[in-house]
N, C-alpha and C positions, 0 to 999 in steps of 0.2 A: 793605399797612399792617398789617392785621390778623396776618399771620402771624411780622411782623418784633417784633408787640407779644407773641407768646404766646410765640414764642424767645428775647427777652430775660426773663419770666417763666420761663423752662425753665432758663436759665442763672443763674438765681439758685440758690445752694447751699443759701440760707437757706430755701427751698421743698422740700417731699417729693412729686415727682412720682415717679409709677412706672408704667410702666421710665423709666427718668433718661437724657436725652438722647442719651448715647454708645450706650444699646443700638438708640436707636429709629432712627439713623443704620445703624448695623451689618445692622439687615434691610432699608431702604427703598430700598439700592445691591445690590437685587436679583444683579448678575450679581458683587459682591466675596464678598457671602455663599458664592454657589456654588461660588465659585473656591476659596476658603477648605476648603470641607467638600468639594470633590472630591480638593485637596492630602493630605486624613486618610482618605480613602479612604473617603468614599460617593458613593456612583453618581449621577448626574446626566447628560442629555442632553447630549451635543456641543455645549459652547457657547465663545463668545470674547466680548468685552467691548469696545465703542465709548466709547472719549470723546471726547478730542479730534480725532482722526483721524476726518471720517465723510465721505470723500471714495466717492461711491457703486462709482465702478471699483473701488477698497482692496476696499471690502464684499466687492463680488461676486467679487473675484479670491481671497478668504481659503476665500469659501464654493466656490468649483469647486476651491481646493487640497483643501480636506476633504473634496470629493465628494459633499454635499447635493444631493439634488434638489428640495427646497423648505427655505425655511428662513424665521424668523418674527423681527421687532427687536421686543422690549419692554422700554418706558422703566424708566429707573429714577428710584422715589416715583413711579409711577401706579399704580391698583392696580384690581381685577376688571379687564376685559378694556381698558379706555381706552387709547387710543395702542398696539396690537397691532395691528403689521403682518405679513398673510402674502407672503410672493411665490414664485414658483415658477420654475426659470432652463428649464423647456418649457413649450409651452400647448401644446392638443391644436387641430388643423386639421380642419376638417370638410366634406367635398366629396361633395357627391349625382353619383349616377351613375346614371345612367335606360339603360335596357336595352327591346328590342322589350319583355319580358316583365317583367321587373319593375323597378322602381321601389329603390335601396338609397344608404346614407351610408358611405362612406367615412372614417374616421380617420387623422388621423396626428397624430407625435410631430414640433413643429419647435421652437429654439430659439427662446426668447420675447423677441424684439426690443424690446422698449420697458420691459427690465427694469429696465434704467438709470436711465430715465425715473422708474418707478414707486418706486424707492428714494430720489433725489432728492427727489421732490417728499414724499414721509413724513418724510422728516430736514429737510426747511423746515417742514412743518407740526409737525414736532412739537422744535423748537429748544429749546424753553425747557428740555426735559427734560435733567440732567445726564451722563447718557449712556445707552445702550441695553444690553440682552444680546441676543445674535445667537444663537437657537439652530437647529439643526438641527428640521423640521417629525417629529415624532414623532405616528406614522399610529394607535397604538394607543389615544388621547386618543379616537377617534373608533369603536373600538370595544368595550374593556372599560373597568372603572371606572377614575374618577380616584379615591382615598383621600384624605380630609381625616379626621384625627386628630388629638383635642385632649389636650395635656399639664396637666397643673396640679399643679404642686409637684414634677415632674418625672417623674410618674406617671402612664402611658398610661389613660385614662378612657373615650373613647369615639370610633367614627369614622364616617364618614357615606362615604357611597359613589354615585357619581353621575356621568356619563357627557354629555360634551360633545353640542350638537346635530349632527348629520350637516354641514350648512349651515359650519358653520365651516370646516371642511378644505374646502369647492369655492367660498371667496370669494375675492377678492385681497387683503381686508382682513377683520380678523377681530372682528365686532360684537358674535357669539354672547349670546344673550337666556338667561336663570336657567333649565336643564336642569328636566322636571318629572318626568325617573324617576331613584329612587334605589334600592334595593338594600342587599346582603349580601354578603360576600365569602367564598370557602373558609378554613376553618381553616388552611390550609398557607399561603396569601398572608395573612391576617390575623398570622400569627406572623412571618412574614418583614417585615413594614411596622411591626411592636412591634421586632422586633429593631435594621431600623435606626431609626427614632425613639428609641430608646435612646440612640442610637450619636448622633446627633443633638442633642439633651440633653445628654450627656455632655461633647461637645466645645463646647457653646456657650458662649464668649471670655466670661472673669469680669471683668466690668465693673461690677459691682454688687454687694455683701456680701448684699444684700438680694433677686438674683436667682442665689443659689448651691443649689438650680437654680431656672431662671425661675416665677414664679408660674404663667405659662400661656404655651403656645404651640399653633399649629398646625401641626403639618407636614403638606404633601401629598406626595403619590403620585401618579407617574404609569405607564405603562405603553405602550411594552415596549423593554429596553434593547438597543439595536442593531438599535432596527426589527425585531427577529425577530417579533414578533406571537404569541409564545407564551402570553400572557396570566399568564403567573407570574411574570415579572423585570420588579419595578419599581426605578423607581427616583427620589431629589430631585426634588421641584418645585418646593418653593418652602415658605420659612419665614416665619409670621406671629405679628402677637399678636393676638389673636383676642379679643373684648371674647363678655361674657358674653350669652345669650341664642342664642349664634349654632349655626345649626342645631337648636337641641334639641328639636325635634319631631320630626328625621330620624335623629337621632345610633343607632348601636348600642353599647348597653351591655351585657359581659360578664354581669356581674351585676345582675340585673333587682333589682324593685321598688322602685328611688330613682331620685325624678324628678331628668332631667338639670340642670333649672336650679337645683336646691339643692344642684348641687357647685360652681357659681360664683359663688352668693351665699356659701356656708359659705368658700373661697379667699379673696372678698375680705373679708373680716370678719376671719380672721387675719390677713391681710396688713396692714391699716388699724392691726390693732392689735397690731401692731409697731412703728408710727411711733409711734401717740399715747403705747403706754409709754414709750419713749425721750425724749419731748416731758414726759410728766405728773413722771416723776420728776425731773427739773432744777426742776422746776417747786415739786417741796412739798421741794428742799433749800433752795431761794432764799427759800420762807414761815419755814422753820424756825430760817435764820438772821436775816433782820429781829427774828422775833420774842423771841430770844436777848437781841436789840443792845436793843429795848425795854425789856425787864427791868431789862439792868443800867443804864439810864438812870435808870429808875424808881427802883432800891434808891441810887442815888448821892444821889438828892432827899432 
């Protein structure tokens, strides 16, 4: 009820919300975004897109075409970790083997039988969601930074840098609790992650006069493309609008001594007041002419 009253509110034109509904659709279908900006040629994780089709054999038969050995569905409109499923097409077998002298565990590699199983039962649990991204598990999340980089007026400001728990990559489902080490990154990957944020910015679909370029976004970073684990090719993760306050105690700024949260008080204050000019001027033409029409009411008496 509540949400069907704030989107009829959203679809009123005679309203100035911002971002205006067509752009907040455009990032919340998480795996159309990506598709979009991998077509313009930035990099993003092996991924394909579920909607209608979420028959779990399709799933798993797309993901042994593409050769994943773990791979992960996240809904599209849920957002931090909520409804992120991992699954993995081996689990590891473990067999003790006792010997006159010692005592040792055994491993092995077997296909994970109840893979089926565990994909079914995620796409019932998580139905209402309009469709999923399937991407390929990317093993680097779990050892160099993720980059979260905030834009505002389409101008890189500052990024925060911060590293999944270990625990994520060895669940079957992925809960992962708020990382509490954040970081710095090298000048060679800090330039490479401004270059494409750029490129990011740039191409983001003009849907708004008023987001040419967007007030604020966040782009992430992840790392490392093609699983190679070199720690320097990153690549998309994920595009947000990122409401002010966020991170700014962690954030790193180029240029030091201005505190981070009075670049998204000073953003939204232009911004605001772009609308109310366009509002106040109709406003004292509409006072100017009543008050014209008085007069010569007046001089007629």
């Amino acid at each position: 009820k509540e949400y069907k009253r704030v989107l009829k509110l959203m679809q009123d034109n005679s309203l100035n919300f911002y971002p205006n509904l067509k752009e907040q659709f455009f990032l919340y279908d998480k795996g159309d975004y990506l598709e979009y900006y991998a077509k313009h040629g930035i990099p993003i994780a092996p991924t394909f897109v579920i909607k209608s089709d979420r028959n779990p054999i399709n799933i798993i038969k797309r993901v042994q075409k593409e050769g994943w050995k773990s791979f992960v569905l996240k809904p599209h409109r849920a957002y931090a970790n909520i409804g992120i499923g991992k699954f993995d097409k081996k689990q590891v077998s473990i067999n003790s083997v006792n010997s006159q002298s010692t005592s040792s565990v055994l491993r092995s590699t077997i296909s994970n039988p109840n893979l089926e199983k565990e994909v079914s039962s995620f796409l019932k649990k998580n139905k209402k969601f309009p469709g999923f991204v399937c991407q390929e598990v990317m093993n680097g999340f779990a050892k160099f930074w993720e980059i979260k980089s905030f834009w505002i007026n389409g101008q890189f400001k500052y990024y925060v840098a911060m590293k999944a728990a270990d625990k994520v990559f060895s669940e079957s489902k992925i809960y992962g609790s708020n990382p509490a080490e954040f970081g710095t990154v090298s000048p060679k990957v800090l330039k490479q992650i401004k270059q494409l944020g750029k490129k990011v910015v740039d191409l983001y679909p003009k849907m708004n006069p008023k987001s040419n370029p967007p007030l604020y976004l966040r782009i992430d970073f992840g790392c490392c493309r093609d699983n190679t684990m070199d720690g320097t090719s990153y690549f998309l993760n994920e595009v947000e609008f990122a409401g002010c306050a966020i991170f700014t105690m962690e954030g790193n700024m180029e240029k030091k001594g201005k505190n981070i949260f009075d670049l998204w008080v000073e953003a939204y204050y232009k911004k605001a007041k772009e609308f109310k000019s366009t509002k106040g001027k109709k406003t004292i033409k509409r006072t100017k002419r009543k008050s014209t029409n008085k007069r010569k009411r007046t001089n007629r008496k």
